[in-house]
FINUVEX-377855 format. One record per residue: y, z, x of N, C-alpha, C in turn. Coordinates in steps of 0.02 Angstrom, whole numbers, plus 50000, padded with zeros to 5 digits. Layout:
N
YZXYZXYZX/...
end
This chain:
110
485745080145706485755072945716486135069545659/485845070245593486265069245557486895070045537/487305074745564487735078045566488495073845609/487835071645674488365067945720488275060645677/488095058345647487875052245597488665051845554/488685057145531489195057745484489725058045503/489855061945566490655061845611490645055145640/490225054045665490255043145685490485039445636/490095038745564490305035845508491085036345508/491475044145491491975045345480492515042545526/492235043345581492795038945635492875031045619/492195028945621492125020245610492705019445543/492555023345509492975020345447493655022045458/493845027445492494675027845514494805023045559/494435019645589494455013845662494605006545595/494205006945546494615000245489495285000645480/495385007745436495925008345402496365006345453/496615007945536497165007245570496954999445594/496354996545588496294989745595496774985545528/496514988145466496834983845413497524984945402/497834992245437498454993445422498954988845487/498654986245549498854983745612498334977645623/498114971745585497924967545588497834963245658/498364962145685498534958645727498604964845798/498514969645794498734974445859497954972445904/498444967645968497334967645989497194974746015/497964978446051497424986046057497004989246001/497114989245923496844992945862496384988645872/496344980445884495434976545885495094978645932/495384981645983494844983346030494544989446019/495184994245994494755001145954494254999745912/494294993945869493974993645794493064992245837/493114985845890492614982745936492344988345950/492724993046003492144999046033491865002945987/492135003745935492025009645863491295006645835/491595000445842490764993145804489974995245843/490054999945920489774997245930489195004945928/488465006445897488035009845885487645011845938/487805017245978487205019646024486425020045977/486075021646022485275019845981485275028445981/485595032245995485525037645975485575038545905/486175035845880486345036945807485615033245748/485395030745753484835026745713484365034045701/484385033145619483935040845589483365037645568/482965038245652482295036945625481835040145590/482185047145592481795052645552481975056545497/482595051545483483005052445414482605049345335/482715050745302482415047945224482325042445223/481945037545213482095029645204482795026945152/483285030745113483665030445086484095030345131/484295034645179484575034545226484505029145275/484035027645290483895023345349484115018445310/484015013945260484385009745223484995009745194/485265014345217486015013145216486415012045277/486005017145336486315014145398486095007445411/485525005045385485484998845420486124992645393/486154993545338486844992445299487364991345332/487384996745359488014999345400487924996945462/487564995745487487394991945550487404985745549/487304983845503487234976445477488094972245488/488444976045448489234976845423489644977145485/489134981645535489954983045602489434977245649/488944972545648488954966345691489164962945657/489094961245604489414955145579490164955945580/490504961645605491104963045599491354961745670/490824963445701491184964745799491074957845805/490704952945775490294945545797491084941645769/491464944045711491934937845689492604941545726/492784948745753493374949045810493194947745869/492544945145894492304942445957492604935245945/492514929645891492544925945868493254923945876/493744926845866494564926745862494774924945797/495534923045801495624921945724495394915945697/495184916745634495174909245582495614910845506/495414907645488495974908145404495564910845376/495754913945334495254919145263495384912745219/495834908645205495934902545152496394905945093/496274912545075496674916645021497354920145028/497484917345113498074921645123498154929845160/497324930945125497154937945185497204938345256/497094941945293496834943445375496124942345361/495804937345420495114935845394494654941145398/494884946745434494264952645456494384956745381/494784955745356495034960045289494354962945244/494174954145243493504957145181492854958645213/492744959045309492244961045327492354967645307/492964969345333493094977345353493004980345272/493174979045222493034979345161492214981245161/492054976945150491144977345131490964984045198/491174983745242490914990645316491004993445276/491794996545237492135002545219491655005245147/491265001245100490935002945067490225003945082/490075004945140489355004345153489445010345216/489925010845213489975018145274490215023945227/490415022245158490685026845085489915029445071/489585023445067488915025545060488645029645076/488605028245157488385031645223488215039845200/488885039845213489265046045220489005050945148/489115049745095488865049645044488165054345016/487845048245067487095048945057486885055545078/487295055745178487295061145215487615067545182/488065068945169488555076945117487705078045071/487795073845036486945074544989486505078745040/486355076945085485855077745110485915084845155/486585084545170486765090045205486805097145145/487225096445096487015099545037486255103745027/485875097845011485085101045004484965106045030/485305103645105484935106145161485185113445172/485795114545145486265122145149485865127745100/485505123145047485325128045005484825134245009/
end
């Protein structure tokens, strides 16, 4: 379970990078949208509470992310792409993720 946790993570965050590298491509927003979106399979209810608090993190990060490309464009005010600094804060909280999981997967080899 965890395992598929971590290949999800890994995709979501390759689904940013070709978002922030193609800003404006609405096919890459619609990739980035379906990527946003969490079957209830993935939720580690029987993962560490360390874990579970990072996905929730991470869950947190890809609605507030799918909620402002549902939203359409507005100005960032700085000159950025406004999804720039959602996708930002996802990309460190799925670094996390992922992170947490290798750790855990680690232990678990020993």
């Amino acid at each position: 379970m965890l395992s598929r946790l971590h290949r999800r993570a890994e995709a979501l965050d390759e689904a940013c990078l070709r978002a922030l590298g193609h800003p404006t491509d609405p096919a890459i927003q619609q990739e980035l949208l379906a990527a946003l979106e969490w079957d209830a399979s993935f939720h580690p209810d029987h993962a560490r509470p360390s874990i579970r608090g990072l996905f929730k993190d991470v869950h947190g990060h890809s609605s507030n992310l799918s909620n402002r490309l549902q939203d359409g464009p507005s100005s960032a005010g700085d000159g950025s792409h406004p999804i720039a600094h959602s996708i930002d804060r996802l990309r460190r909280s799925l670094a996390d993720l992922t992170s947490a999981l290798a750790e855990r997967r680690d232990e678990h080899d020993r």
